[in-house]
C-alpha positions in Angstrom: 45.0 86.3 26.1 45.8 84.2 28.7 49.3 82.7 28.8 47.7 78.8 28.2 46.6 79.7 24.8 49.9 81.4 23.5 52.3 79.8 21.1 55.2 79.1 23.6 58.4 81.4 23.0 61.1 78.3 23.2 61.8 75.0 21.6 58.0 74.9 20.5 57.5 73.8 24.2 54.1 73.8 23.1 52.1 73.6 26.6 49.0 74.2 25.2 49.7 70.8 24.4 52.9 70.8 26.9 52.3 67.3 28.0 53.8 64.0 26.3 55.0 60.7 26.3 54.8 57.2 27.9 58.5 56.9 27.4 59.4 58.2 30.4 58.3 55.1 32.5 60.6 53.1 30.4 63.7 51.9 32.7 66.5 53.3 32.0 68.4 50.3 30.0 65.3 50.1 27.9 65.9 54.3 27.0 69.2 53.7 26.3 68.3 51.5 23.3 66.5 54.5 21.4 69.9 56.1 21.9 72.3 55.6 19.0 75.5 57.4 17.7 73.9 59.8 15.7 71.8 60.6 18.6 75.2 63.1 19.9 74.6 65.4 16.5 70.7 65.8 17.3 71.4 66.9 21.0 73.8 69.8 19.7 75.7 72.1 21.9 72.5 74.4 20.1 70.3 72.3 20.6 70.4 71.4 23.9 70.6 75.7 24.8 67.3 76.4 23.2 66.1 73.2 25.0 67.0 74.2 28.5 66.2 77.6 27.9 62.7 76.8 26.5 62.3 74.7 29.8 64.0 77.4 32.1 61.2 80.0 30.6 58.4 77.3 30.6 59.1 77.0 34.2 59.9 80.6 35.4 56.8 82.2 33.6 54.4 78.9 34.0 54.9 76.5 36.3 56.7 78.7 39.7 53.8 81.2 40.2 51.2 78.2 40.1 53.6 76.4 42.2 53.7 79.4 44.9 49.5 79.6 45.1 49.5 75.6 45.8 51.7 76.7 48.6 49.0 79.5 49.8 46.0 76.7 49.1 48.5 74.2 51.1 48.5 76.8 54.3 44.9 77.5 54.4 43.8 73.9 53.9 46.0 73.0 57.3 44.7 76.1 59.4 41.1 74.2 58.6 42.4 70.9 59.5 44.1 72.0 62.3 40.5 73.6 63.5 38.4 70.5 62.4 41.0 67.3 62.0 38.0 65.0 60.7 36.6 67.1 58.0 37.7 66.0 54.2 40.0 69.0 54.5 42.7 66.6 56.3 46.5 66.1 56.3 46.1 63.9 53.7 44.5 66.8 51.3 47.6 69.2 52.3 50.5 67.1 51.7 48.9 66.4 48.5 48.2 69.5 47.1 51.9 70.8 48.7 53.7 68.2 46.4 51.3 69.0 43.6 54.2 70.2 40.5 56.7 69.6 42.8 58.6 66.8 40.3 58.7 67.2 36.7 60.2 65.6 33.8 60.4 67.1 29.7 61.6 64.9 27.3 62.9 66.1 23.7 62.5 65.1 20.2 64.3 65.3 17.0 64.3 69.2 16.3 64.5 70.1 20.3 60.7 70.1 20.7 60.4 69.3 24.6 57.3 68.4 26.5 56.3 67.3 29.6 56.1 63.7 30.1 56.0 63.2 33.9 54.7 64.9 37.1 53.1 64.9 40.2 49.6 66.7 40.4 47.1 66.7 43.3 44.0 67.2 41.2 42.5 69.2 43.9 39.1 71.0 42.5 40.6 74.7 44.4 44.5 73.8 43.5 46.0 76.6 41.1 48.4 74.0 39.4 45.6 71.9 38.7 43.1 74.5 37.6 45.4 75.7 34.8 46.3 72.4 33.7 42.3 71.4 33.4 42.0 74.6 31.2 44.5 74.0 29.0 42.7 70.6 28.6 39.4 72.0 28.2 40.6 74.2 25.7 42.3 71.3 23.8 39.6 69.0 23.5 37.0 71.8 22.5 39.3 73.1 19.5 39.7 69.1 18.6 36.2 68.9 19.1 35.1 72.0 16.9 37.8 70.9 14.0 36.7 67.5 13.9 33.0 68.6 13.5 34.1 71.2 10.9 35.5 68.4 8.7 32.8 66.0 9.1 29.5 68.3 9.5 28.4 71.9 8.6 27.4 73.6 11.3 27.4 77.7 12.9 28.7 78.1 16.2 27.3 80.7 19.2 28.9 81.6 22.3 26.1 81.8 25.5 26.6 83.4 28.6 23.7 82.9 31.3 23.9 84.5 34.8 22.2 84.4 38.0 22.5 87.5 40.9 25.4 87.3 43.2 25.3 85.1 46.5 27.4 85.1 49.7 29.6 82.2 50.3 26.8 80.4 52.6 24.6 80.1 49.4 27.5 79.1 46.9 26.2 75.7 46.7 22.4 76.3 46.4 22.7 79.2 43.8 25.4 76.3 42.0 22.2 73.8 42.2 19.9 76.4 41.0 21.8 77.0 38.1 22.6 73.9 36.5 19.1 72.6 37.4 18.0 75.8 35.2 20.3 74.5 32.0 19.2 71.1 32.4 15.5 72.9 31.8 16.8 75.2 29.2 17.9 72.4 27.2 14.6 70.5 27.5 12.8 74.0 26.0 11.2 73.1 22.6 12.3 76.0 20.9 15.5 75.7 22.7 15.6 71.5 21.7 14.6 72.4 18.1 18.2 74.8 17.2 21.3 73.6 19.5 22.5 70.2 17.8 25.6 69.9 20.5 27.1 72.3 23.6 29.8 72.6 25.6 29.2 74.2 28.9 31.5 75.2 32.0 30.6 77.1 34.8 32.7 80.1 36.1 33.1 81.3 39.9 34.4 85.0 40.4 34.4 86.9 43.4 32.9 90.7 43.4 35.8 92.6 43.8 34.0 95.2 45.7 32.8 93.0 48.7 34.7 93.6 51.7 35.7 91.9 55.4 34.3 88.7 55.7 31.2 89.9 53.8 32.4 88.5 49.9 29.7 88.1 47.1 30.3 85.5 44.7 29.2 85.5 41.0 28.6 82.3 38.9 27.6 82.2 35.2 27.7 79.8 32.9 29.7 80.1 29.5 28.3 77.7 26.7 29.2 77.2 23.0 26.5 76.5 21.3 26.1 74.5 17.6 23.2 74.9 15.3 22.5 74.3 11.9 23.6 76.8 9.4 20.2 77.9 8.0 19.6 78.9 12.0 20.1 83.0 11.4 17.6 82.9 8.6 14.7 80.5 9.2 11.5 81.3 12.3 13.9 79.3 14.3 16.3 81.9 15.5 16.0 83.0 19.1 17.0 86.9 20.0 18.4 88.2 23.0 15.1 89.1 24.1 13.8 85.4 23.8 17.0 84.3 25.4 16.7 86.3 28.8 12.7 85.4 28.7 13.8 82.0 28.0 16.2 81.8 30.9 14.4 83.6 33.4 11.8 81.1 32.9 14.3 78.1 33.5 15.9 79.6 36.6 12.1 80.3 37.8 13.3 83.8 39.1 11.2 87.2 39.1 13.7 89.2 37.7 15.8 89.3 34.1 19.2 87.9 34.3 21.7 88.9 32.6 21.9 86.9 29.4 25.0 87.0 26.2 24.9 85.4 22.4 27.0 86.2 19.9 27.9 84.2 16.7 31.7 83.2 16.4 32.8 83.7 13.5 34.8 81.0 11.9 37.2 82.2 9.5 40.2 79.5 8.1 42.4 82.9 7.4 41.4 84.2 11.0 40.9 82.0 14.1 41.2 84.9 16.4 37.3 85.0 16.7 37.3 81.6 17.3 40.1 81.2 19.8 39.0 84.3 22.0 35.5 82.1 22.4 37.2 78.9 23.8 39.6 80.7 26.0 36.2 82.1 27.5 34.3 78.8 27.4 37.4 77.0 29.0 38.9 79.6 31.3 39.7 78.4 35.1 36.9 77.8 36.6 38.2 79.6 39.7 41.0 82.1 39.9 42.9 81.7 42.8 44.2 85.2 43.2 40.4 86.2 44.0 39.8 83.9 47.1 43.8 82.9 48.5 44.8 86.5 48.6 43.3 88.6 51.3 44.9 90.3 54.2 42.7 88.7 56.3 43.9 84.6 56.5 40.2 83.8 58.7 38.8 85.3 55.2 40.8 83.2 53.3 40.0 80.6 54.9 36.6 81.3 55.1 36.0 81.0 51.3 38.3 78.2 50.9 36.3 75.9 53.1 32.8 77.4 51.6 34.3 76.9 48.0 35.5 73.2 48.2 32.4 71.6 50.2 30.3 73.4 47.4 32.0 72.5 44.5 33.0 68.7 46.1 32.2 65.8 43.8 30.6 68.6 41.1 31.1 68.4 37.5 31.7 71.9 36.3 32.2 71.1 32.6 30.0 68.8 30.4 29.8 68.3 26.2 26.4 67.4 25.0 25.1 66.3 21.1 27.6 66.7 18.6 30.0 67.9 20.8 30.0 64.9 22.8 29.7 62.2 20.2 33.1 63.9 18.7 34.4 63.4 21.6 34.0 60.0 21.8 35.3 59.8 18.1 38.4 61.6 18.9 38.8 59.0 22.3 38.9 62.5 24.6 39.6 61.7 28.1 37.3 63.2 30.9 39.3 67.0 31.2 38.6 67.5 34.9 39.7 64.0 36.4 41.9 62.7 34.0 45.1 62.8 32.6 46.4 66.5 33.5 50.1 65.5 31.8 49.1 65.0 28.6 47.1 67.9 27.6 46.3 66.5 23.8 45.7 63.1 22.6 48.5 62.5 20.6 50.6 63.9 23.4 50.5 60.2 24.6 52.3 59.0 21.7 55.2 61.7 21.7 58.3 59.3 21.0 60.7 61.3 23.0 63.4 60.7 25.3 63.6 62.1 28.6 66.0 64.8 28.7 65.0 67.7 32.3 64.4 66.1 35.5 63.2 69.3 38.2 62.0 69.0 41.4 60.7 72.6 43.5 62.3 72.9 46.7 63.1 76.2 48.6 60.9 77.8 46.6 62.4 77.4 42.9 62.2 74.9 40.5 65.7 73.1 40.3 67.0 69.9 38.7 69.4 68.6 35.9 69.9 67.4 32.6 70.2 64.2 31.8 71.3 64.3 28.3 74.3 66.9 29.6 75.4 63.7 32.3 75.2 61.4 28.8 77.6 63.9 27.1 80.1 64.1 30.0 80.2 60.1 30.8 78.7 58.6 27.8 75.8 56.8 26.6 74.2 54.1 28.5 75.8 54.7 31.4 73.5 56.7 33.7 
């Protein structure tokens, strides 16, 4: 399972939600009045070693090899702009995405729980950093999303999976248009219009690992979760895989059968594990960055860089529709691919917290300090 979905190993750092507070853009005076006396006893000599540790691993094992591929991204983006200087792919773009994650700041709360509360990212559609952090969200807001409709509404949930054949990097963008345009028919389907009460859709972009030189294949599918009515597996209503291919090659208006998935997840309160494993599919990085900044080759690299940002510019990838999205708006969800990427969850806005690890990335590490060890060693309210 992928690392955004475990249960962290330290201090509850919690990243699937490992985003937090307003507090830190307090000023510093205005921190030091949430300190008090007692406030030496909850920031233990124990305390504050499972804290640092928690934030040593959360770095080491999350945040560096991110950091390292915005690094790669940051290279190929100025070979472009060194080529074409007037393009989007500019200066501008690869300073940006180089100081993407390179300033962080966790704050702690009673118990040692530490999140992050303040950083720097880029929010570049191909940056690594960025990518992860937009899944985590994803995954957050469907699994608020999905409990929130459990407690309000009875509904079954499917997962979908439609396909269409590979392209080369020229025809990224075309096949992307030819996709989406076939959802947006799918959805209109009566039969289709008549069983899914809400979706959530993203859109996934691997590359074939077997293409070769400058010759790669791309493949881009769409993964979808799907809610319907309860009585759906047992009245006329129910579509099979057969009717789901027919269904979809009609949509795509192609003269072959795609490939086509649906399977019921199961949602069991003693067992989420069916449950889970279909949002880390539905909300899995959109692009992974090991398939198109790792190559020999750095014109190849480049290459599909510069195919893969002008085709997936100014695109929405993700989308809630129905149920899904009126929950959404319930719950106050902010938009997961351009919004806040430091506060994964909701309530991580409201995590009263006081910040604790400043780091900065320089020399290829992350590196910093702590500023509740400087409290202990001069005292409080003094810096």
């Amino acid at each position: 399972m992928d690392d955004k979905k475990k249960a962290p190993s330290v201090v509850q750092t919690d990243e699937a939600g490992s985003a937090v507070a307003d507090t830190i853009s307090q000023e510093e005076s205005n921190t030091d009045l949430v300190l008090s006396q007692d406030v030496k006893s909850f920031y233990s000599d124990e305390g504050l070693v499972r804290a640092e540790s928690g934030c040593e691993n959360e770095l080491s094992t999350r945040f560096q090899p991110k950091k390292e591929r915005t690094y790669s991204l940051a290279d190929s983006y100025a070979r472009i702009a060194d080529f074409n200087p007037y393009g989007r792919i500019n200066e501008d773009r690869v300073q940006r995405v180089m100081d993407c994650g390179g300033y962080l700041v966790f704050a702690a709360q009673y118990g040692m729980k530490t999140k992050l509360v303040e950083a720097h990212f880029c929010k570049d559609r191909l940056c690594p950093m960025c990518s992860w952090r937009r899944s985590l969200k994803s995954f957050s807001q469907l699994s608020s999303v999905i409990e929130y409709l459990n407690r309000t509404s009875q509904y079954e949930y499917c997962l979908l999976t439609l396909t269409i054949r590979n392209c080369s990097s020229d025809d990224i963008s075309s096949t992307l248009d030819q996709l989406f345009a076939g959802f947006r028919k799918l959805l209109k389907n009566k039969r289709v219009k008549v069983v899914i009460k809400g979706y959530f859709k993203s859109c996934e972009i691997t590359r074939n690992l077997d293409s070769i030189g400058t010759d790669l294949e791309w493949h881009q599918h769409l993964h979808v979760i799907l809610a319907v009515n309860k009585s759906y597996f047992k009245k006329s209503d129910y579509i099979s895989q057969k009717d789901w291919i027919y269904l979809w090659r009609d949509s795509l208006g192609v003269d072959y059968d795609p490939s086509v998935r649906i399977q019921k997840i199961k949602v069991d309160p003693n067992d989420s594990r069916s449950l889970e494993d279909a949002l880390n599919e539905v909300s899995k990085y959109v692009l992974k960055s090991d398939q198109f900044l790792e190559h020999s080759d750095p014109a190849v690299v480049d290459s599909a860089v510069e195919a893969l940002f002008y085709s997936l510019f100014n695109r929405r990838l993700t989308s809630f529709g129905g149920v899904f999205k009126q929950a959404r708006k319930d719950l106050k969800q902010d938009d997961p691919e351009d919004g806040d990427l430091i506060h994964i969850k909701t309530e991580d806005r409201i995590f009263n917290g006081m910040p604790i690890y400043l780091m900065g990335f320089s020399y290829g590490r992350y590196g910093g300090y702590s500023k509740v060890r400087s409290w202990f060693d001069v005292g409080f309210g003094t810096g």
